[in-house]
C-alpha positions in Angstrom: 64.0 52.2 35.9 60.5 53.9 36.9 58.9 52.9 39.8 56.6 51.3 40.6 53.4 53.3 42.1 51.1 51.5 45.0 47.4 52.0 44.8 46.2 52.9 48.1 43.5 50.2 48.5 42.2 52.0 52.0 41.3 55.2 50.1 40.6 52.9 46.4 38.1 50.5 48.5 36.3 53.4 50.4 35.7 55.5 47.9 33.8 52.6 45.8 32.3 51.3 48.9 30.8 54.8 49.3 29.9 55.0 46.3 28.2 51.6 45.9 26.1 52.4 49.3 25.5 55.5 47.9 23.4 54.0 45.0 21.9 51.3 47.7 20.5 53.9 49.6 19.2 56.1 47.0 17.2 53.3 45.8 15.2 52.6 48.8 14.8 56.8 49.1 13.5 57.3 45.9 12.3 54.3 44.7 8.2 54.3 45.8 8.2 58.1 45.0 9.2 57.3 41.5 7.0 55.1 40.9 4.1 56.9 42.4 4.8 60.1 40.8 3.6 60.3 37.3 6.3 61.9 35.7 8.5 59.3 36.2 6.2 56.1 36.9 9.3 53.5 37.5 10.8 53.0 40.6 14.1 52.3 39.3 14.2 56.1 37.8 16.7 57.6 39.8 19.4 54.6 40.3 19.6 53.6 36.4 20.4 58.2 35.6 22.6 57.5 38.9 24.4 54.6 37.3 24.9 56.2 33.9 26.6 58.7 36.1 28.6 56.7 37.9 30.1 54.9 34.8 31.5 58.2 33.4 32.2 58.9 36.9 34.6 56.1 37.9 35.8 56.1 34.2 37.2 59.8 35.2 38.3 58.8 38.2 40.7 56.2 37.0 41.7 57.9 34.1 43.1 61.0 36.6 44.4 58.2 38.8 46.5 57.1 36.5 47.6 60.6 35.0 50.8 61.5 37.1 49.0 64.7 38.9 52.2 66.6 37.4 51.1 67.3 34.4 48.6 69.6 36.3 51.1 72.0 37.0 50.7 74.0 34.1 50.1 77.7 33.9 47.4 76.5 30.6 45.7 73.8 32.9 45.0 75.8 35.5 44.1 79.1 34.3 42.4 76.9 31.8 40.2 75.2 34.0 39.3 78.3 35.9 38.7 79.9 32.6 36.0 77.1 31.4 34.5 77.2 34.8 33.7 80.9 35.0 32.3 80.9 31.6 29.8 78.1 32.5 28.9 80.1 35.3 28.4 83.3 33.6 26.4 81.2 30.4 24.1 79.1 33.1 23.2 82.6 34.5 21.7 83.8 31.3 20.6 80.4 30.3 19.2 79.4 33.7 17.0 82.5 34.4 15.2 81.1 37.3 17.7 79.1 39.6 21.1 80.0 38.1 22.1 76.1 38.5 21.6 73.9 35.2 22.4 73.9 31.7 20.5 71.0 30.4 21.0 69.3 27.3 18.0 67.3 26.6 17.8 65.3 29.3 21.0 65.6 30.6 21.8 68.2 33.4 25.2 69.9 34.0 25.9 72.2 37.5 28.7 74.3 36.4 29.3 74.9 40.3 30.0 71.5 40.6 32.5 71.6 37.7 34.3 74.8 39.4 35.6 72.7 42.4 38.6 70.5 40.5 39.4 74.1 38.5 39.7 75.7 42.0 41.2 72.8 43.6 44.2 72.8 40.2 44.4 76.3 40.1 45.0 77.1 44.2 47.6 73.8 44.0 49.6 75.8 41.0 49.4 79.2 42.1 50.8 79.0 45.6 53.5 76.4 44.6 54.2 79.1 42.1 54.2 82.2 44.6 55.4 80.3 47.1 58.6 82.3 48.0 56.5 85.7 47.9 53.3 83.8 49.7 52.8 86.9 51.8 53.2 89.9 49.3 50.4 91.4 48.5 50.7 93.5 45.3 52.4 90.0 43.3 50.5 87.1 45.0 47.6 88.2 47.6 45.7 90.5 45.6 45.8 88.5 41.9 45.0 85.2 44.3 42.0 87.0 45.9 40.6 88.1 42.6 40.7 85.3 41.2 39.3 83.1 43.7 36.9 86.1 44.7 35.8 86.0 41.4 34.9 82.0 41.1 33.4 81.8 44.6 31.3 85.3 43.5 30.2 83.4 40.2 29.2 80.8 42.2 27.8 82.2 45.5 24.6 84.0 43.1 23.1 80.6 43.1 24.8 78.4 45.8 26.0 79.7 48.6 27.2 75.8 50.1 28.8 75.1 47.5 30.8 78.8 48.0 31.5 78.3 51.3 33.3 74.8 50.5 35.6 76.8 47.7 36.2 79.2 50.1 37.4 76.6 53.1 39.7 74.5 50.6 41.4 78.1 49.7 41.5 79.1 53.2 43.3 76.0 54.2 45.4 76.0 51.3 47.2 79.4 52.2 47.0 78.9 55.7 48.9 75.7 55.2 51.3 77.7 52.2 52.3 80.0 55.3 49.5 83.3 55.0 50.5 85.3 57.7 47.7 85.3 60.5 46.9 89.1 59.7 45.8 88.4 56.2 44.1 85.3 57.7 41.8 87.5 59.4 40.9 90.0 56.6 39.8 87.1 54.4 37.6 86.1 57.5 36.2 89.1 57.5 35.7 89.9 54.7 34.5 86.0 54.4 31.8 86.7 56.6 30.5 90.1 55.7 29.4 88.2 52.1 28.2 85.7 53.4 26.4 88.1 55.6 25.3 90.1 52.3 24.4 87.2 50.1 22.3 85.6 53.0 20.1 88.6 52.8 20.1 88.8 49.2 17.7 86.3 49.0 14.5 85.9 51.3 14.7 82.1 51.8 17.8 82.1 53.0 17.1 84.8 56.1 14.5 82.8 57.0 16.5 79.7 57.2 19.1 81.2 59.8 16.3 82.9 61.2 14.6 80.3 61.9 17.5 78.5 63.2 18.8 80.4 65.2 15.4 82.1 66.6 12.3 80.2 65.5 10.2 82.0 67.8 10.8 85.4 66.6 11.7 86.6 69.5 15.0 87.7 69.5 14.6 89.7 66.5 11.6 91.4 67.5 13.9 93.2 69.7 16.0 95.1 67.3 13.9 95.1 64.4 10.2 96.1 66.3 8.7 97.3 62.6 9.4 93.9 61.2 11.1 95.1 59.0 13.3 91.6 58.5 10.0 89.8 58.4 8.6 91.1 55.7 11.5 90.7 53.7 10.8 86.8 54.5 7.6 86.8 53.6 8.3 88.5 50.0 9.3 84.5 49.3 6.3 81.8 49.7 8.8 79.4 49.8 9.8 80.9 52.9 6.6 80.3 54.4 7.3 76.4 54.7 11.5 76.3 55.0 11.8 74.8 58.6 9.3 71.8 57.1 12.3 70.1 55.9 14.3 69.7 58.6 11.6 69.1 61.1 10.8 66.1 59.2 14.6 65.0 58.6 14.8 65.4 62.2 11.7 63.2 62.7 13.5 60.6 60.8 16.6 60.8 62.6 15.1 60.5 65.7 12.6 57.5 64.4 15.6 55.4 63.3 17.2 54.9 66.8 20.3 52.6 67.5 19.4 49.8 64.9 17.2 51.4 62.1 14.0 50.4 61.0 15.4 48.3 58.0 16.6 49.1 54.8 13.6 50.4 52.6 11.5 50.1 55.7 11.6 54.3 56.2 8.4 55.9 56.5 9.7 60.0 56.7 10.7 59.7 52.9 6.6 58.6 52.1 5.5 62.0 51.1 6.8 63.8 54.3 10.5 64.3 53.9 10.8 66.3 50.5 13.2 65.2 48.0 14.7 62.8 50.3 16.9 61.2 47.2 18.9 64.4 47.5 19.9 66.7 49.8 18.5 64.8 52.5 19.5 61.2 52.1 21.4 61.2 55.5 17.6 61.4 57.3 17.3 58.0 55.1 20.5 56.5 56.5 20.0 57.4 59.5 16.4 56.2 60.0 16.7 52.8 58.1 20.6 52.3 59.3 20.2 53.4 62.4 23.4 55.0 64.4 25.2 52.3 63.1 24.7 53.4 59.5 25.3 56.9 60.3 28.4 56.6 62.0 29.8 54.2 59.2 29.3 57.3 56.7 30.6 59.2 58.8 33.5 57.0 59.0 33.7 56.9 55.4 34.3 60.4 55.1 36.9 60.3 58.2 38.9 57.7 56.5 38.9 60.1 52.9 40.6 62.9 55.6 42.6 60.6 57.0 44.2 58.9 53.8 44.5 62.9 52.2 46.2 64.5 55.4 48.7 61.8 55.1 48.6 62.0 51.5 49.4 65.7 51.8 52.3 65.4 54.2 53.8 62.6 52.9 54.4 64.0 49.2 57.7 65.7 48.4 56.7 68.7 46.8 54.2 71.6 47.5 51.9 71.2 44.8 51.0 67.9 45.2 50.7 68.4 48.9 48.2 71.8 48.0 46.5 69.3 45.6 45.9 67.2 48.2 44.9 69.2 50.6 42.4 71.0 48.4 40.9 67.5 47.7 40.5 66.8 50.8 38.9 70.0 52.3 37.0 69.8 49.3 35.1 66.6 50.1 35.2 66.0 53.6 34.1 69.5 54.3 31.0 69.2 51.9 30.2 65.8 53.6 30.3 67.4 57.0 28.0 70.4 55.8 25.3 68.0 54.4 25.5 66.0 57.7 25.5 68.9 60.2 22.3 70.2 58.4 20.4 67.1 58.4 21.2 66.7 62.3 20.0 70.8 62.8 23.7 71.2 63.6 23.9 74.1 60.9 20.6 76.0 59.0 19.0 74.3 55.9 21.4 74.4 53.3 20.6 73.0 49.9 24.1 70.5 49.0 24.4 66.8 48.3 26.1 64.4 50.4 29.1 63.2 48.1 29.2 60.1 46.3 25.4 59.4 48.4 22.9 61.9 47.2 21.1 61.6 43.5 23.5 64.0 41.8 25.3 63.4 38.2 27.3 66.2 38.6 27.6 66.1 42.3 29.2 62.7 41.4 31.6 63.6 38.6 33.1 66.2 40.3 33.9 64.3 43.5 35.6 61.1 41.7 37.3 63.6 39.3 39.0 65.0 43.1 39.2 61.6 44.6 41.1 60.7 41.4 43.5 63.2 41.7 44.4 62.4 45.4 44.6 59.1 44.8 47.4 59.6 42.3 48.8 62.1 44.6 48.6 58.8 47.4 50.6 56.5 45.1 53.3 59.4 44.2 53.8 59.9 48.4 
């Protein structure tokens, strides 16, 4: 006789409490800009695309939770997935000319860097369960491994470099966790961090960011680089000219909301000052309408998804669903704390949604698509 699987309600409830606040706050962040702004001229704009969204959305997400995560582990599936993801990457290069982000179909736009975290997240889970006895050889499972996460992360990293750095921690914890001997451990950090190194200089916006982060004033940098060298490759950008605005005013608004909040819709930094506060930066809005108390629950939120897939992970009998897990988990939690950390000016401006909060179709696909997989992988522990 089968058993009988258990929904785990903690991680079930959370996720569509999250999700629920997620479009409550994104109405009250974007709603008076919508309907001020001509080009939209309803304040109800951004929650109804949200919703649509979210239908699909939860629609995936029970669909995967109720598809034994098994049938993943299939040399087609994964090398599949990765295979559909790096050809949207490569086709939104081309088609995208400007950002490198969207393919758009009509109205409907589709981040293909979004769609590469499950394919990495399937494809990591199968191919170190499947190289698990040689984990450590490098000619059979280090180097293929490397090239082809190298190769994702590199596809993605041209026009997101947060989402990049998110692949790259859910592989990193996946073969630490797999066994990776500390000495390879340290070549991919180095590596790691020399292109992250190269691709923050690739683009002048981003110098400026950790520039100005790290050393708003200039100073430290005039030091070593007394032609200015590095300076004038900020100013090449004029987008450049205004990148600390951002989180000076998310700051602001952090700062304005105090223990208690000023009220739901009752936030003042999202009027005009805070750009695109519906996105990137809906913690500010949290934070200064919620208060500490709202900002701490998120964060909660997001401690209780690590929570439920660490004990998924080490619960389940066998390595690829434990690696599937784990992926997940790294996945989410890590892009949460990102988003966070950047609104608080823990960590320089970084363009990535909050999951399951910011406005995001595709933000929010791909994260109930995960959260649907571990919580099959919960009910099989």
């Amino acid at each position: 006789m089968a058993q009988r699987l258990k929904t785990d309600w903690i991680l079930f409830v959370t996720v569509l409490a999250m999700m629920s606040f997620g479009v409550l706050m994104l109405y009250s962040a974007s709603s008076i800009m919508a309907q001020l702004d001509p080009r939209y001229g309803w304040s109800w704009h951004f929650v109804l695309r949200q919703v649509e969204w979210a239908a699909v959305a939860v629609a995936v997400m029970m669909t995967l939770k109720n598809t034994n995560y098994r049938k993943f582990r299939n040399p087609a599936v994964a090398f599949g997935a990765m295979s559909v993801a790096l050809m949207l990457l490569a086709v939104v290069y081309f088609v995208d000319t400007a950002h490198h982000r969207w393919l758009r179909v009509g109205t409907v736009g589709v981040q293909p860097s979004e769609l590469a975290k499950p394919a990495l997240v399937i494809f990591l889970a199968f191919f170190v369960t499947w190289r698990a006895r040689a984990i450590n050889n490098p000619r059979y499972t280090l180097i293929p491994a490397a090239l082809a996460v190298g190769l994702i992360i590199l596809a993605v990293v041209v026009a997101d470099l947060g989402t990049a750095v998110v692949l790259g921690a859910a592989a990193a914890a996946v073969f630490i966790v797999a066994g990776l001997e500390w000495r390879y451990c340290a070549i991919a950090g180095a590596v790691a961090a020399v292109g992250v190194v190269i691709f923050i200089f690739a683009e002048p916006y981003r110098i400026v960011r950790v520039v100005q982060f790290f050393d708003p004033q200039f100073k430290i940098i005039a030091k070593f680089d007394p032609n200015g060298n590095i300076r004038k490759r900020m100013e090449q950008s004029l987008v450049t000219r205004d990148t600390n605005y951002q989180l000076e005013q998310s700051q602001i608004a952090v700062g304005a909301g105090g223990p208690a909040g000023l009220g739901l819709t009752n936030g003042r930094q999202k009027l005009w000052y805070l750009p695109e506060a519906h996105t990137d930066f809906i913690y500010a809005v949290v934070a200064e309408e919620l208060g500490l108390a709202g900002s701490v629950g998120l964060l909660l939120g997001f401690g209780v998804i690590f929570w439920r897939g660490l004990r998924a992970a080490f619960r389940i009998h066998d390595d690829f669903g434990r690696y599937l897990a784990l992926g997940v988990t790294v996945v989410v939690v890590v892009q949460g704390f990102i988003n966070m950390s950047v609104v608080l000016g823990m960590m320089p401006t970084k363009g990535i949604p909050l999951p399951m909060i910011s406005y995001g179709g595709s933000s929010l696909l791909s994260t109930l698509a995960l959260l649907g997989i571990l919580m099959n992988v919960a009910e099989n522990a």
